[in-house]
Every structure is written in C-alpha cells, then in structure tokens.
N, C-alpha and C positions, 0 to 999 in steps of 0.2 A: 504493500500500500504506500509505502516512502517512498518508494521509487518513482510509483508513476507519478506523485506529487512534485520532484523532482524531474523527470520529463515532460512532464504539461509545461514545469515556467520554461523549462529552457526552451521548449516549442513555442511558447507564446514569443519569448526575446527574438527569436531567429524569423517570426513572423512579423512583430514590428519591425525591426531590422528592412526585413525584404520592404514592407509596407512603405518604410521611408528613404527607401532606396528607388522608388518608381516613384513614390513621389518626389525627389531631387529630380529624375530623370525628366518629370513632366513639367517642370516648373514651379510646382504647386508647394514644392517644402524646399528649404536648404538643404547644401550640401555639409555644411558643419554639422547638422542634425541629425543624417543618413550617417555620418563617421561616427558621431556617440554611440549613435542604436547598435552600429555593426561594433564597435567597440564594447559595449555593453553586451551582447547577446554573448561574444567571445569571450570574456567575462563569465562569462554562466554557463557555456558550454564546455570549458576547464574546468568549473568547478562540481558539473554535473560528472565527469571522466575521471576527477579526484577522488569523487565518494563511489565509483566504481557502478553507477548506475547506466553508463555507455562505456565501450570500448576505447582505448586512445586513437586507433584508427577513426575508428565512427568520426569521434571528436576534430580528429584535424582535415575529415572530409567536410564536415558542416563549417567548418569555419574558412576550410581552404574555396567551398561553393559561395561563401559570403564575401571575402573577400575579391573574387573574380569578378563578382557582381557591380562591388563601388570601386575597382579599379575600370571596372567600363562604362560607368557612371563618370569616373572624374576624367575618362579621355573622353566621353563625346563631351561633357560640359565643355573641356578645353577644344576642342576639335570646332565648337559651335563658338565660344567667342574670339578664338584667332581667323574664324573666316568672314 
C-alpha cells in the first residue's frame, strides 16, 4: 500500500512536468516553470528509486524521457527567437 502511494506522487510530478512542458512549448506557460516541474519531478523520481519502490533503470529512463522533452523544448524556443 506505500508503494503505490509512492508511485501515484511520482506519477502525478512526471505528469505536471510533461503538462508544463507543452505548455512552454505552446506559449501559454514559461520556460523557467517547465525546468522546476522537470526538476522537481527528478527530484521524486530519485527518491521514489531510493526507497526501492522502482528500479534505478526504470528511474533514469523516466527522467532521461523528461529531460529529452525540455531539451526540445529549449531548442525550438531558441530555434523560434533567432529566426
């Protein structure tokens, strides 16, 4: 039962995260906002892989698929105001 109370938040983080990541993308949120969330989620996604409730694989897949996301996030933001 701790567990999955521990995999809902880190589920809920990685889904903010993404949530403020399409929003940077769209205009509609910041991009310093989108780096906390993915910062934050990575955050809880260590520390869910700490108390051995995921894998450390699992762990540096969720975060290595988040990071991919706001690193293509900060290149078209940059990609759209140098043209």
């Amino acid at each position: 039962m701790r567990n999955q109370a521990y995999r809902s938040r880190m589920r809920t983080y990685i889904k903010r995260a993404r949530m403020a990541l399409d929003a940077a993308l769209k205009g509609t949120g910041s991009l310093e906002d989108a780096q906390r969330a993915v910062y934050e989620a990575c955050r809880i996604i260590d520390k869910t892989a700490a108390k051995g409730v995921i894998k450390k694989g699992a762990a540096a897949r969720y975060k290595s698929r988040l990071m991919q996301r706001l690193n293509s996030v900060i290149h078209q933001k940059v990609v759209v105001e140098a043209a």
